[in-house]
N, C-alpha and C positions, 0 to 999 in steps of 0.2 A: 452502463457500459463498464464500471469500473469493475463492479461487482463480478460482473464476465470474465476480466482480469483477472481475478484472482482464482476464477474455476478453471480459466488457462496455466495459470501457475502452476495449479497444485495437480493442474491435470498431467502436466508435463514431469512433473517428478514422478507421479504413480507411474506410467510409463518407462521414463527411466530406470525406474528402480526395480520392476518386475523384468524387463529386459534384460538388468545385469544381473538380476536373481538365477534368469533362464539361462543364464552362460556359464554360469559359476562351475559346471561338473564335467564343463569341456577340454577335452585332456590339451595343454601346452597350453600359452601364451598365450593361443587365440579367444580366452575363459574373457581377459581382460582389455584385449587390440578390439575385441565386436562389438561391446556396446562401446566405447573410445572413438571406434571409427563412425558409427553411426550417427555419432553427437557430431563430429569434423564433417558428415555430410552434410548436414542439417546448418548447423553453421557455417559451411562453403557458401552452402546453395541460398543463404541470408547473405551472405557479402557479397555474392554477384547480381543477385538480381535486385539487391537493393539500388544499384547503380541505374537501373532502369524505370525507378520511382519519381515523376513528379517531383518537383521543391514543393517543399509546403505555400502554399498562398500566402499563407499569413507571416509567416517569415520573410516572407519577398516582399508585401506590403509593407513590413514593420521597417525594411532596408530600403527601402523607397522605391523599386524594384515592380511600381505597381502594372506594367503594361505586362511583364514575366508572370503576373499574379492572377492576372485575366486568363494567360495564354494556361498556365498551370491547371488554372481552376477548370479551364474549358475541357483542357485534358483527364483532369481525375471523374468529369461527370459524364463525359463520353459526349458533350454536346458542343455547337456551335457556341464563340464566347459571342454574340448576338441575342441568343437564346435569352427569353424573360427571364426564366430560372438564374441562371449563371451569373446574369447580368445585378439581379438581387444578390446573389448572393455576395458577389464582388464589391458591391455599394456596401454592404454589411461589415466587410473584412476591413474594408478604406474608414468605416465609421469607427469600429473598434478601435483601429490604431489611430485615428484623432484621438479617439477618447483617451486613450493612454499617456497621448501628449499633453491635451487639457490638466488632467488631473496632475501631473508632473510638474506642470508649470503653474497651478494652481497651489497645489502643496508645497514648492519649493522655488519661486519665484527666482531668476535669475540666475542660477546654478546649473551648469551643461557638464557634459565629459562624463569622465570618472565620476566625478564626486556628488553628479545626482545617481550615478548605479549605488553610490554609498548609501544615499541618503533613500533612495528606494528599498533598500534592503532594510534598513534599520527600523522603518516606519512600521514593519512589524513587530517591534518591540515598545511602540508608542503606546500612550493609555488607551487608545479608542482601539487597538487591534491587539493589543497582549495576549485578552484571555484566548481570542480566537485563534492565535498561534501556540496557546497552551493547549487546546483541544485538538488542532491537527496536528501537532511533536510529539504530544503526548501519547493518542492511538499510536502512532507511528513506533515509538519507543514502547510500548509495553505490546505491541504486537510481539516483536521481538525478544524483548524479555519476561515474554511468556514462560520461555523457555521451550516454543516448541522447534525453532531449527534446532536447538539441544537434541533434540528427540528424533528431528529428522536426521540431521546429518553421523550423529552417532549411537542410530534407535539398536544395532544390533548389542554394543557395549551396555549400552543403560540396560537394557531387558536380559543381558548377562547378568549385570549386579543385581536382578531381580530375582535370580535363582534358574533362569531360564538355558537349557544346555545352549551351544553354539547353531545347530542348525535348525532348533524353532526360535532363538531368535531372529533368524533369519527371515524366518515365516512370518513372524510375529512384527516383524518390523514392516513388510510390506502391507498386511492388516492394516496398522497404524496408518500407513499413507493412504490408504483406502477408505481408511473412515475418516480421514480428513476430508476429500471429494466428496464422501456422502455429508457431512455436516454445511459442507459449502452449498451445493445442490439444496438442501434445506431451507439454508437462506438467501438464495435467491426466491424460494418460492416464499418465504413470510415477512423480509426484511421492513418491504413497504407495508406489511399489516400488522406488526408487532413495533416497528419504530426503531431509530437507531439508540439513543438514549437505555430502553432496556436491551438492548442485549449487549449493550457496553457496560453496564450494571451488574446484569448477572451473569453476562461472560466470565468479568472477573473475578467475581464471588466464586462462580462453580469453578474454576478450574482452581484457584485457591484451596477450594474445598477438597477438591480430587489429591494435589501435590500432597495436601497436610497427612491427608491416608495414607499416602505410599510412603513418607517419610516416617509418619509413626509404625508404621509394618515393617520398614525395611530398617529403623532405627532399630526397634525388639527381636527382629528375626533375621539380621542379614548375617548372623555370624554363623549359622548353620543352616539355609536354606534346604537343604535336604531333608532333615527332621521337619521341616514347616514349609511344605510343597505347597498346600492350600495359600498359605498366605503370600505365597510368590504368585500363584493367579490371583488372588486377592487386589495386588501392584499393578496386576498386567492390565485386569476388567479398569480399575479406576483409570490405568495410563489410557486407553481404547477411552473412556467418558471424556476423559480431562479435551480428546482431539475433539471429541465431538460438538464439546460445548467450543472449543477453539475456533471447530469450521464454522458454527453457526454463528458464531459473533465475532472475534478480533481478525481472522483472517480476509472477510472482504470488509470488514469497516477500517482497516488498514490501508487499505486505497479508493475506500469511498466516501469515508467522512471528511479529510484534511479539501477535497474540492467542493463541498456545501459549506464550508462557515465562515468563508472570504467574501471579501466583497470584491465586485470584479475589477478593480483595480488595482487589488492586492494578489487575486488569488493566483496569478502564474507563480510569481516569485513565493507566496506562501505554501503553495503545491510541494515545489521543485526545493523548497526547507524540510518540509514534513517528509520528502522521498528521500531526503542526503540521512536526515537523521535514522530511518529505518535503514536502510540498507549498511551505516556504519555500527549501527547496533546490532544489526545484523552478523558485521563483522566481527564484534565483541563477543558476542553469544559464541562465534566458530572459535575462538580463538581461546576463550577463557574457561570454556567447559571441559574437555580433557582433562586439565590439572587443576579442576574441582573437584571432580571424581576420584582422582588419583589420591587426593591429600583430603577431602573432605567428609568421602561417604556420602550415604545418604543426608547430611547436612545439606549438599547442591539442592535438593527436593525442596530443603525449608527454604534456601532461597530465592527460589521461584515460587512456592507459595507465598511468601513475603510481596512478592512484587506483584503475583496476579491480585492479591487482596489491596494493595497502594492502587491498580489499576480499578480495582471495583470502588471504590472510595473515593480516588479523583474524577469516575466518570460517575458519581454520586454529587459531588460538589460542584463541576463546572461543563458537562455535559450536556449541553441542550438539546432540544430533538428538534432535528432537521428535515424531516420529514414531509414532504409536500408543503413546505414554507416559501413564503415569498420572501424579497427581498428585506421588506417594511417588516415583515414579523421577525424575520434575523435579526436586525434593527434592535428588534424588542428583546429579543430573548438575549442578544449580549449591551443592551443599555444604552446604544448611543446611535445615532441619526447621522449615517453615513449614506447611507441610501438614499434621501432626497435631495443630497449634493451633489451624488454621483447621475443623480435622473437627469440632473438639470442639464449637468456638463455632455451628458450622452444625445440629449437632445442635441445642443450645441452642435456635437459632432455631428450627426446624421443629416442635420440643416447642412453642414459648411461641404460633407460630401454630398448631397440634393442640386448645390449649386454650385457644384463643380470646383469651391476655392481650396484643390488640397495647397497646405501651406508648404512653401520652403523647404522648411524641417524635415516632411515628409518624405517631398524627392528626391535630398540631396542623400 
């Protein structure tokens, strides 16, 4: 599902982006008010109908809200909250949120409020969950400083500095978005048969490899692009590879690996780490590339070669492959025996919802 995400993402920019390609040579204001208005429809029509959505179950249960959590759930399955289905499912939702309780009060004995949210948050920084929060920050962070919203959000500029006139960068930019979708597509179809571990490997390697061309080409040949037209498609072929190996590897392990190497007591709050840290780096990349380029040249190139190669290297050294793994072998693959404490406490819960004792804590 995650992986899905991220073919909605990227599907959602190609779209955009060919839209305001297709407005561009329309005489007046309206070039830049049609795709502007299109997006405010799209996002109207998310803010009203969002109003008409179901609560989450599980948020209602977490807020003790559990009779609203039945009625919720009945609603999002189109069935009676009587129904066997529903009625599983509801037991399930009441079971987790014990268990989240257990494990709180099991790890932090006597501490409420505020200062167990602290100490919940912090536990991802403890020995037994470090590396695991180095593996889902990490993708998350070098998704981003790949360098490729560099490339999305100012592809017609860079493919200028590549020698390329104003209106095939143009072209050339929407290309780029396009073969990001086809690389993505790619890996949905190989992900689970090739493994996440290698194509967090040699994602980073190849597009390392891609940047290092375009900066040695455009270090030798950027002062007169016109006498050395070859080597400004030389830039352009490697920029089109560098997306490709991007799609196939960092762009859906980006939102798919940080939710496999948690364990389920951690992983909301390790998630909702791994998405703050992308989405701010994210902000960094918008923010700092401009007056890269401006003052740096094709230097910005080495520096996101620099960084896809740090990303091929760290997911060489602490990388595991999560791939149709159980609990028990996650366990193994980062060293420590969380998972048969967390079985135990889950049991617990599913007993104490079986026999009806939701606690206190729960309802209030």
């Amino acid at each position: 599902m995650l992986v899905l995400e991220s073919v909605s993402l990227v599907s959602g920019v190609v779209i955009a982006y060919w839209i305001t390609f297709g407005t561009r040579l329309l005489q007046g204001s309206i070039s830049f008010r049609l795709p502007l208005g299109l997006q405010m429809v799209c996002a109207t029509a998310l803010g009203i109908c969002i109003h008409f959505f179901p609560y989450s179950p599980r948020r209602l249960a977490l807020v003790g809200r559990s009779e609203e959590c039945l009625a919720s759930l009945a609603r999002l399955r189109n069935l009676p909250a009587t129904d066997e289905r529903v009625q599983a499912e509801y037991r399930g939702i009441l079971a987790e949120v014990v268990f989240q309780r257990l494990v709180e009060e099991h790890s932090h004995p006597g501490v409420k409020g505020w200062k167990l949210e602290v100490h919940s948050w912090l536990d991802l920084l403890t020995k037994k969950n470090w590396r695991r929060t180095v593996v889902a920050v990490g993708v998350s962070f070098f998704q981003q400083f790949s360098g490729v919203n560099a490339f999305i959000y100012y592809a017609p500029t860079l493919f200028r500095s590549l020698g390329q006139s104003d209106e095939m960068s143009l072209i050339l930019s929407g290309v780029f978005n396009t073969l990001q979708l086809v690389g993505v597509f790619i890996c949905v179809a190989t992900i689970d048969r090739v493994g996440r571990r290698p194509l967090a490997i040699l994602g980073g390697f190849g597009c390392a490899l891609c940047y290092m061309i375009i900066s040695i080409l455009s270090g030798l040949f950027s002062s007169d692009w016109m006498a050395h037209s070859a080597a400004g498609w030389a830039c352009v072929a490697f920029a089109f590879l560098f997306i490709l190996v991007f799609g196939v590897s960092y762009s859906p392990l980006g939102w798919a690996l940080p939710s496999e190497v948690f364990t389920t007591a951690s992983r909301s709050k390790g998630v909702a780490l791994a998405t703050c840290v992308n989405w701010l780096s994210n902000f960094i990349i918008g923010v700092a590339t401009p007056p890269m380029m401006e003052t740096q040249g094709y230097r910005t190139y080495i520096f996101f070669a620099v960084m896809c190669f740090s990303a091929g290297v760290w997911a060489l050294l602490l990388v595991p492959e999560t791939k149709g793994k159980t609990l028990e072998e996650m366990d193994e693959e980062f060293g420590d025996v969380q998972g048969p404490a967390e079985r135990e406490l889950m049991r617990s819960a599913v007993e104490t919802v079986r026999r009806g004792i939701i606690t206190e804590e729960l309802r209030a």
